[in-house]
PyMOL Python script that loads the backbone (N, CA, C, O; Angstrom):
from pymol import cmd

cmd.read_pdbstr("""\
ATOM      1  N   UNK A   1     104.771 129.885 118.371  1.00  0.00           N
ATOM      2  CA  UNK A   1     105.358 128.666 117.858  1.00  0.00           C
ATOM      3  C   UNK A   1     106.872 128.755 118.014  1.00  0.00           C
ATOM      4  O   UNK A   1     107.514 129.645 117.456  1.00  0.00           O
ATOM      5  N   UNK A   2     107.352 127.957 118.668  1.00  0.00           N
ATOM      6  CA  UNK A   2     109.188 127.371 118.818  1.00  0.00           C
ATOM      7  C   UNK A   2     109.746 127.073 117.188  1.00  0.00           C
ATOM      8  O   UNK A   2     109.141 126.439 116.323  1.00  0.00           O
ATOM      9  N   UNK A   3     110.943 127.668 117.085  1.00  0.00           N
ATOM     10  CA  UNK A   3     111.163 127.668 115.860  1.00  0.00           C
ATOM     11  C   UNK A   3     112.459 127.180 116.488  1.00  0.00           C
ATOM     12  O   UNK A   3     112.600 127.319 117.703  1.00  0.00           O
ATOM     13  N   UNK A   4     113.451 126.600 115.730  1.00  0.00           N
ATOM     14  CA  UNK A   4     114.634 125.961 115.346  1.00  0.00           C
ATOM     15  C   UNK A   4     115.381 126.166 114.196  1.00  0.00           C
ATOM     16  O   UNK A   4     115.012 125.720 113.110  1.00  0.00           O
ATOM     17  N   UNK A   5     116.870 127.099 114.411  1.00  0.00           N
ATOM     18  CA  UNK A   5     117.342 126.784 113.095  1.00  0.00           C
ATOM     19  C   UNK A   5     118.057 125.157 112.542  1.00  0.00           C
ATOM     20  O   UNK A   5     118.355 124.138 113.165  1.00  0.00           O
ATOM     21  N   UNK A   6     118.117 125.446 111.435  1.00  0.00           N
ATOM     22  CA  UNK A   6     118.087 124.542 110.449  1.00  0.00           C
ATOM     23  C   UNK A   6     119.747 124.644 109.516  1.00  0.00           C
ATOM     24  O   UNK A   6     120.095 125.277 108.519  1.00  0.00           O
ATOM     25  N   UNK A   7     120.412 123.739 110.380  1.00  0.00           N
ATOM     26  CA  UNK A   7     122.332 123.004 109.850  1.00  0.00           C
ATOM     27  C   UNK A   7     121.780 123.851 107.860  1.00  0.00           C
ATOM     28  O   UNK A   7     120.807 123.911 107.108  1.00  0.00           O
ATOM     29  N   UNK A   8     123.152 124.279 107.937  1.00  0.00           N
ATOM     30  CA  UNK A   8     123.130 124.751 106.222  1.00  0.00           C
ATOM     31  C   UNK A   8     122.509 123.539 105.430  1.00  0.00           C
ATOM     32  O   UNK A   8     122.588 122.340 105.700  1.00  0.00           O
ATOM     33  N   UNK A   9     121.814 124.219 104.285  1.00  0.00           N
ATOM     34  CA  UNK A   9     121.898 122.840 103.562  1.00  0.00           C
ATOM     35  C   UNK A   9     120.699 121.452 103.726  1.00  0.00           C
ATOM     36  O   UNK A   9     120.456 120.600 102.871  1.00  0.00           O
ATOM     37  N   UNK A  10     119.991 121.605 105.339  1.00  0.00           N
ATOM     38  CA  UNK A  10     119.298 120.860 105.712  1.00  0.00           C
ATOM     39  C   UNK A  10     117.954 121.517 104.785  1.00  0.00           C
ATOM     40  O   UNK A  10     117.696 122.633 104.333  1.00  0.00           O
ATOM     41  N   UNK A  11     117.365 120.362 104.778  1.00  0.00           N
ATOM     42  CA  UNK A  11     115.875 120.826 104.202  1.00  0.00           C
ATOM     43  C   UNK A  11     114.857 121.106 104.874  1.00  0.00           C
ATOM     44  O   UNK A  11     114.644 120.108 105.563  1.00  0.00           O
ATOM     45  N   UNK A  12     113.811 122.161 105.164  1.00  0.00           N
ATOM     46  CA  UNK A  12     112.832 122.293 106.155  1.00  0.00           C
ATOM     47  C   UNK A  12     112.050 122.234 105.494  1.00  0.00           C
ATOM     48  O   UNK A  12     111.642 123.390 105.381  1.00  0.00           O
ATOM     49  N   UNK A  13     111.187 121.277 104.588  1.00  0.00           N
ATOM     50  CA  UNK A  13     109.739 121.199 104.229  1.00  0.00           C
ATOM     51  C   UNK A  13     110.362 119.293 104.467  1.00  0.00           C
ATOM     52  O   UNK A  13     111.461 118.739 104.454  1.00  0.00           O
ATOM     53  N   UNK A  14     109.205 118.938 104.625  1.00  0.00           N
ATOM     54  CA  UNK A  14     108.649 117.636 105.198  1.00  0.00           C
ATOM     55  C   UNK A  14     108.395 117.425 104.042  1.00  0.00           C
ATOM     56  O   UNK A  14     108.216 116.223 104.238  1.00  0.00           O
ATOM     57  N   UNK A  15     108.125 117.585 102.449  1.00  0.00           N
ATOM     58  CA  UNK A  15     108.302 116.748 101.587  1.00  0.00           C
ATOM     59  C   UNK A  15     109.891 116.274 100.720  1.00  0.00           C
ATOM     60  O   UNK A  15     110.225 115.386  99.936  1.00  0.00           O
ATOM     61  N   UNK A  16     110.438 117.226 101.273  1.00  0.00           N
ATOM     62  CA  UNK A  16     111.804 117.496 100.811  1.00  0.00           C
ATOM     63  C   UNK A  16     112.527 116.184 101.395  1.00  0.00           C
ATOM     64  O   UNK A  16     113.128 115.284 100.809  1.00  0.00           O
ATOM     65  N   UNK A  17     112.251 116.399 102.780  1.00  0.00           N
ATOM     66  CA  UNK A  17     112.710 115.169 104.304  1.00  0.00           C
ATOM     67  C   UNK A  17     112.540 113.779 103.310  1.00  0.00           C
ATOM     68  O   UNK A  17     113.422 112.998 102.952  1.00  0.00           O
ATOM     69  N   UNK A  18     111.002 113.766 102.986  1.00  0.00           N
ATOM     70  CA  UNK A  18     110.736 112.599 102.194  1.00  0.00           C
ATOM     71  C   UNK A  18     110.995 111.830 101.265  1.00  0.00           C
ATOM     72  O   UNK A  18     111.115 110.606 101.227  1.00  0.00           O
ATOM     73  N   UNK A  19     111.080 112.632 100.488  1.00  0.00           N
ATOM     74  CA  UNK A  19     111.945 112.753  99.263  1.00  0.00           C
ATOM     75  C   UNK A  19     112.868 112.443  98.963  1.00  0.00           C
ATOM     76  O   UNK A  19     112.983 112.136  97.776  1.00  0.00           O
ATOM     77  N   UNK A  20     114.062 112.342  99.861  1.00  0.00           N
ATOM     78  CA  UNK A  20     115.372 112.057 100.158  1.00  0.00           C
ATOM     79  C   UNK A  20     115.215 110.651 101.141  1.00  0.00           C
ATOM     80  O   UNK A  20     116.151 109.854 101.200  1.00  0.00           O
ATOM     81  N   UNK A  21     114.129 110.459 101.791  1.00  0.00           N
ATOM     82  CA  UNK A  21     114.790 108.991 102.732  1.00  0.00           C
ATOM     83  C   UNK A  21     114.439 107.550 101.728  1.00  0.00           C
ATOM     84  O   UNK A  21     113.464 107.390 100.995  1.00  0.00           O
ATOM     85  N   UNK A  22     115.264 106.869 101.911  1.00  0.00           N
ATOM     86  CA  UNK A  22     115.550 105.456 101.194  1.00  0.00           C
ATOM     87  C   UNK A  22     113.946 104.815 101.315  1.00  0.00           C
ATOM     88  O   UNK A  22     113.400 104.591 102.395  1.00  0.00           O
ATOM     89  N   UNK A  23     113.314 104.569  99.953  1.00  0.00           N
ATOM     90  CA  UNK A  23     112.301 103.422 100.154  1.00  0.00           C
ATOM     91  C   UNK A  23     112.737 102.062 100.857  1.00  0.00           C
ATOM     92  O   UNK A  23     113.704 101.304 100.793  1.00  0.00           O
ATOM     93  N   UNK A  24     111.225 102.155 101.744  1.00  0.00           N
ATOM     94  CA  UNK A  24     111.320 100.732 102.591  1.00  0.00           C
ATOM     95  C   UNK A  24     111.730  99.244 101.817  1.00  0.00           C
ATOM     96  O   UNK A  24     111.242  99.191 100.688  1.00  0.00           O
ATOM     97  N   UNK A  25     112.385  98.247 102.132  1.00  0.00           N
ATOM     98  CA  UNK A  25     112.320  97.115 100.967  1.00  0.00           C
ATOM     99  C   UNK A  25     111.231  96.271 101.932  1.00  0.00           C
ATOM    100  O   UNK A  25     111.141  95.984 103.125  1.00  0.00           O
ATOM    101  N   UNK A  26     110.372  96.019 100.561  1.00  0.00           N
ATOM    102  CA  UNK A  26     109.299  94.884 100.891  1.00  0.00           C
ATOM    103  C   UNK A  26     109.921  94.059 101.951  1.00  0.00           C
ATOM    104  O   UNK A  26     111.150  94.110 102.019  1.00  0.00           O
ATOM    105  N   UNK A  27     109.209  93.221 102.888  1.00  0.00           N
ATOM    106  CA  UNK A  27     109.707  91.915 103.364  1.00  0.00           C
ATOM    107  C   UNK A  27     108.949  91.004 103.147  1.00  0.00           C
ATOM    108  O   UNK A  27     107.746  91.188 103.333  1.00  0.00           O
ATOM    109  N   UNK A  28     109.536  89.484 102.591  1.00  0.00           N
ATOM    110  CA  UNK A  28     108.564  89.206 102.223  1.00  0.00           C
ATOM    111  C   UNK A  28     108.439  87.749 103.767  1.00  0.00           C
ATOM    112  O   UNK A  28     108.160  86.555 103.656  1.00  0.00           O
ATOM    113  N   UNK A  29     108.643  88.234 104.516  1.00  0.00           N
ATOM    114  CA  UNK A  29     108.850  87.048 105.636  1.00  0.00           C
ATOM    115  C   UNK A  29     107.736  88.207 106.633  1.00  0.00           C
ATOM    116  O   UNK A  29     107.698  88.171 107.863  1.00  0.00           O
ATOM    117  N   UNK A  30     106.916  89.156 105.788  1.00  0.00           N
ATOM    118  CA  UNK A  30     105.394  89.453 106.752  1.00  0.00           C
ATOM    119  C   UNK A  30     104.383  89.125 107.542  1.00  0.00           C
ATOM    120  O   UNK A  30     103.776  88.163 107.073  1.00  0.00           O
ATOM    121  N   UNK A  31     103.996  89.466 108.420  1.00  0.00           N
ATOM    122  CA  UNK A  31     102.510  88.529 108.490  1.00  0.00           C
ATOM    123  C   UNK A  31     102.559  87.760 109.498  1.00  0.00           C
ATOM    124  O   UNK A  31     103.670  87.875 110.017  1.00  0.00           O
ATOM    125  N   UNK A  32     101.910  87.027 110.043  1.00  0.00           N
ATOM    126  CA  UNK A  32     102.195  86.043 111.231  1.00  0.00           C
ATOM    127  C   UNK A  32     100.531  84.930 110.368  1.00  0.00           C
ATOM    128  O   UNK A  32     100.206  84.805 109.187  1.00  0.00           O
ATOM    129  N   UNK A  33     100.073  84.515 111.307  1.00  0.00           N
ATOM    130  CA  UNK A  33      99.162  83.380 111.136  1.00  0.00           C
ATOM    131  C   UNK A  33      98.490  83.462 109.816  1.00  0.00           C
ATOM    132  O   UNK A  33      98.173  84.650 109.754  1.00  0.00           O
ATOM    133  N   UNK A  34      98.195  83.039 109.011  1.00  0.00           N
ATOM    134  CA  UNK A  34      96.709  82.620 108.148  1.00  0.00           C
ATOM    135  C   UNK A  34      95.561  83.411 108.338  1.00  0.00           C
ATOM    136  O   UNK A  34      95.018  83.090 109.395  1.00  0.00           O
ATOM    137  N   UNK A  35      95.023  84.229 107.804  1.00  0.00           N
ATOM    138  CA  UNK A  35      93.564  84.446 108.253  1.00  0.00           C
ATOM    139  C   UNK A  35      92.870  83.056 108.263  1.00  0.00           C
ATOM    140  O   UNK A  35      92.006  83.026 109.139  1.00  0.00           O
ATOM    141  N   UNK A  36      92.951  82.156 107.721  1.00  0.00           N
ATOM    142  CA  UNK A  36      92.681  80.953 107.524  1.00  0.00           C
ATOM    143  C   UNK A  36      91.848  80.267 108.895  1.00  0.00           C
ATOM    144  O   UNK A  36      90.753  79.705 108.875  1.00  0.00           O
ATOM    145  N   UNK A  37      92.670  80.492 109.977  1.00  0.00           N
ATOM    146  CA  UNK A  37      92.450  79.977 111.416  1.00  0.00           C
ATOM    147  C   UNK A  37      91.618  80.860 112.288  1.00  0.00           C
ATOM    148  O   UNK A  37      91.756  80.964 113.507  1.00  0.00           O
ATOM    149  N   UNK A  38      90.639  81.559 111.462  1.00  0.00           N
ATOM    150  CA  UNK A  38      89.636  82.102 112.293  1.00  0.00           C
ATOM    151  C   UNK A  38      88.707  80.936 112.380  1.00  0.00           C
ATOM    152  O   UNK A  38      88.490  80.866 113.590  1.00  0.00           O
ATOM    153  N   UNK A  39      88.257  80.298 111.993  1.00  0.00           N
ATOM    154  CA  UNK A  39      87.661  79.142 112.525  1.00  0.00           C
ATOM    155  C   UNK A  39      88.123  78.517 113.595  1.00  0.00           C
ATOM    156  O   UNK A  39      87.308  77.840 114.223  1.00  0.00           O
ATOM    157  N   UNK A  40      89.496  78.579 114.064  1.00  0.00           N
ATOM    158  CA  UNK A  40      90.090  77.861 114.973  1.00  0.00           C
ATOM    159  C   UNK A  40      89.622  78.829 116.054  1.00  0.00           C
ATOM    160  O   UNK A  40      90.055  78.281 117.067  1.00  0.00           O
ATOM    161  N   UNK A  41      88.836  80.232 116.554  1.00  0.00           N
ATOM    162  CA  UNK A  41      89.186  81.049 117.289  1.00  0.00           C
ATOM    163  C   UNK A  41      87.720  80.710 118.041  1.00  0.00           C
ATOM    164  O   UNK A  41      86.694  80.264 117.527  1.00  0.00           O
ATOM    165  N   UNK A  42      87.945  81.027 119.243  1.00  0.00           N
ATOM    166  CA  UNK A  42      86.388  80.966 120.312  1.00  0.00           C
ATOM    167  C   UNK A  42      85.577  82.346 120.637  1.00  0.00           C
ATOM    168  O   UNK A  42      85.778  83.442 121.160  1.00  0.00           O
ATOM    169  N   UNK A  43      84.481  81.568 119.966  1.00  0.00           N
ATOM    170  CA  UNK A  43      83.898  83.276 120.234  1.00  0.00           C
ATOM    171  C   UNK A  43      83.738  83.533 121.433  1.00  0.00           C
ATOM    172  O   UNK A  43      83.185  84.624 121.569  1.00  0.00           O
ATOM    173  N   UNK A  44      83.985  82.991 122.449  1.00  0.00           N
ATOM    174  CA  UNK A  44      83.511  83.512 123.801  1.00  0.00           C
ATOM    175  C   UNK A  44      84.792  84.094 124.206  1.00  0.00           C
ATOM    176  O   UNK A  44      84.895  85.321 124.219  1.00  0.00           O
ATOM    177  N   UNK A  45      86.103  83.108 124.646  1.00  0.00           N
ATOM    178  CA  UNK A  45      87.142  83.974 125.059  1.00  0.00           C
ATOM    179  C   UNK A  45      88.429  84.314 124.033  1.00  0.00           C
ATOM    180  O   UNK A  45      89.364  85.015 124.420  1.00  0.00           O
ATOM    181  N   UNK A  46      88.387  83.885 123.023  1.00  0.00           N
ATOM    182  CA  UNK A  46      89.621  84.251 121.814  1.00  0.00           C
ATOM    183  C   UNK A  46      90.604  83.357 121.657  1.00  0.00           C
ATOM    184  O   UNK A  46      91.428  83.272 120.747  1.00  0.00           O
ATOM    185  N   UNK A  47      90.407  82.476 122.926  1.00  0.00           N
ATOM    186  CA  UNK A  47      91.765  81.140 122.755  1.00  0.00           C
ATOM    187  C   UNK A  47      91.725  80.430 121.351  1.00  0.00           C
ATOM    188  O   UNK A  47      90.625  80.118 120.898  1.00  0.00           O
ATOM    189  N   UNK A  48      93.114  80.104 120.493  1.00  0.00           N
ATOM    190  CA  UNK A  48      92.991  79.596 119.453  1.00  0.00           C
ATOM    191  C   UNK A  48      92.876  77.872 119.704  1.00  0.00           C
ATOM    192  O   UNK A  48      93.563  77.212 120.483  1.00  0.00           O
ATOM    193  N   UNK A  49      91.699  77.336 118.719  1.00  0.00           N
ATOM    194  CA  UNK A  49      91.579  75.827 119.401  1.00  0.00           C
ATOM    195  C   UNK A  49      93.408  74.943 118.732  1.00  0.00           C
ATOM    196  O   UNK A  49      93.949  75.300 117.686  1.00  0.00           O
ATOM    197  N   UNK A  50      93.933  73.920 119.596  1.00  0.00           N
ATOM    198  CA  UNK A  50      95.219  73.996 119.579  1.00  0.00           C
ATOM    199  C   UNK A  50      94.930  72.788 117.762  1.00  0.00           C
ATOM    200  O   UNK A  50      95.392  72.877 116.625  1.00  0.00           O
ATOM    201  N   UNK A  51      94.117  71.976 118.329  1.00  0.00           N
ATOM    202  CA  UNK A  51      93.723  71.454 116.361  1.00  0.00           C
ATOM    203  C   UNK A  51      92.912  71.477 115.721  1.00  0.00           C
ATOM    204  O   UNK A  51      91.773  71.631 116.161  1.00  0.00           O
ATOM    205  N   UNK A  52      93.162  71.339 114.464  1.00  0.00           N
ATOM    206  CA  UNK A  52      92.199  71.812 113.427  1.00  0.00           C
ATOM    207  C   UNK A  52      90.761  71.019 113.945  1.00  0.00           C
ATOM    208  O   UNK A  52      89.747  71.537 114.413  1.00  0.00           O
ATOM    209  N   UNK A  53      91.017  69.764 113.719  1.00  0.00           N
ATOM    210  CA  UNK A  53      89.426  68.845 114.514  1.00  0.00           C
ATOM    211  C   UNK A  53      88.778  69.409 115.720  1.00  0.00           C
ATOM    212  O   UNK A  53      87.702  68.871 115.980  1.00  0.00           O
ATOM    213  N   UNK A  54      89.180  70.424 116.587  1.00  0.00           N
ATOM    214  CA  UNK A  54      88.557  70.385 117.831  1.00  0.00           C
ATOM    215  C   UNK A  54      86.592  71.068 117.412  1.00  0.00           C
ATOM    216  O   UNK A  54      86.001  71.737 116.565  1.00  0.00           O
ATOM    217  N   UNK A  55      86.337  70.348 118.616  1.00  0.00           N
ATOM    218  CA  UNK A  55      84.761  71.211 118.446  1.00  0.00           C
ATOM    219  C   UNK A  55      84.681  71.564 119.575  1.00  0.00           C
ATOM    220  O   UNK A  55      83.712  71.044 120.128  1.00  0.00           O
ATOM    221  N   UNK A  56      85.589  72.608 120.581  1.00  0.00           N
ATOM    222  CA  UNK A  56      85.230  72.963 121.680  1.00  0.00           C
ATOM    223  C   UNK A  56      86.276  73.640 122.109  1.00  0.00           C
ATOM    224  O   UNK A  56      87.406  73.180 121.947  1.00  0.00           O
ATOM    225  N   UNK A  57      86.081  74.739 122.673  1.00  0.00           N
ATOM    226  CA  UNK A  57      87.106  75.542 123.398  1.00  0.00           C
ATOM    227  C   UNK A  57      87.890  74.775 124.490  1.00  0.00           C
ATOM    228  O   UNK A  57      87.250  74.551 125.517  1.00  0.00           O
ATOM    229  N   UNK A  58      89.141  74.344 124.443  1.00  0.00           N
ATOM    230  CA  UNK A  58      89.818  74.002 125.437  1.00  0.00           C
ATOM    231  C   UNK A  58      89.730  75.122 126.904  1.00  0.00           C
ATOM    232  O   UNK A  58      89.960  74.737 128.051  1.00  0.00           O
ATOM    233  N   UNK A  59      89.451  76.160 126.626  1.00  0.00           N
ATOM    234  CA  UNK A  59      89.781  76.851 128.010  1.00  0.00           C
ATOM    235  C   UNK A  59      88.234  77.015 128.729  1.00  0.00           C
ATOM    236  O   UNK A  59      87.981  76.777 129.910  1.00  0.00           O
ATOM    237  N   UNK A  60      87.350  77.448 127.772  1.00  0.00           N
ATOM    238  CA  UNK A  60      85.807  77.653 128.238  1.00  0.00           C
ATOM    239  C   UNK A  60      84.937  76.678 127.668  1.00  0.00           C
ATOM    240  O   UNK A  60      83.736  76.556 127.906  1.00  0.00           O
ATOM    241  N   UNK A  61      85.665  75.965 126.867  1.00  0.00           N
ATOM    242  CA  UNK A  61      84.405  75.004 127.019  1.00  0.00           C
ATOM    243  C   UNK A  61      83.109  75.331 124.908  1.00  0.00           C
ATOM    244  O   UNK A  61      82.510  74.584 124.135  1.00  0.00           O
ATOM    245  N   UNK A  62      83.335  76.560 124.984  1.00  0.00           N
ATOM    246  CA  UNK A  62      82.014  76.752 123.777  1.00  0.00           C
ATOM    247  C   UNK A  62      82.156  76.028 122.453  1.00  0.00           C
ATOM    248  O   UNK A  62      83.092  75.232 122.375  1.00  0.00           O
ATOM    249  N   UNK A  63      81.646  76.131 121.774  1.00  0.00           N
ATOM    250  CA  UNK A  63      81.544  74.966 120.697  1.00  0.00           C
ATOM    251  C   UNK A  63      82.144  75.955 119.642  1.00  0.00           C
ATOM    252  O   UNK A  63      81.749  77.121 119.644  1.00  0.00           O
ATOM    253  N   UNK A  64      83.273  75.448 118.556  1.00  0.00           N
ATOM    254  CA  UNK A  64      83.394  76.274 117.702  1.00  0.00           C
ATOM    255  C   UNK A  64      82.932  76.397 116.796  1.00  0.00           C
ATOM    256  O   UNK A  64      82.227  75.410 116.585  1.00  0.00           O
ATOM    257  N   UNK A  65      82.873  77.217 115.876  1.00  0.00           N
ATOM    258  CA  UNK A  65      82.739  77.127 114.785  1.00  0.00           C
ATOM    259  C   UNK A  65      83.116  76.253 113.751  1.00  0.00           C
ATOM    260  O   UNK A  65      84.284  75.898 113.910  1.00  0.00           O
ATOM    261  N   UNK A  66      82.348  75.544 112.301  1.00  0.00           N
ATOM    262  CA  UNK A  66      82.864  74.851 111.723  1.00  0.00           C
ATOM    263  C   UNK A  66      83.501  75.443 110.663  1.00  0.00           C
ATOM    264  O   UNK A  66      84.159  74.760 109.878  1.00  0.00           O
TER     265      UNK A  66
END
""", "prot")
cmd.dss("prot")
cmd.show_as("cartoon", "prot")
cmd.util.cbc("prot")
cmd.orient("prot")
């Protein structure tokens, strides 16, 4: 095993490392789509239907889900 020394003062245990780095701040601008719009999705090729009313895959054609 390759060993490396370690700057005075530095910490070599990985909970120590941890211990010391700044908690993440929440964001609250997370996330992208809705799970909501799985209904909008085609089971055959994954294209999202572009409106809520559609009953049919714009690209292939299959019927969606209601």
């Amino acid at each position: 095993m390759t060993t490396h020394p370690h700057p005075a003062g530095a910490p070599t245990d990985l909970d120590a490392v941890l211990a010391e780095a700044p908690a993440a701040a929440p964001s609250s601008a997370e996330g992208g789509e809705p799970a909501c719009l799985l209904h909008r999705v085609c089971p055959s090729c994954g294209r999202l239907a572009t409106g809520p009313a559609a009953g049919c895959c714009s690209r292939c054609g299959t019927e969606l889900p209601e």
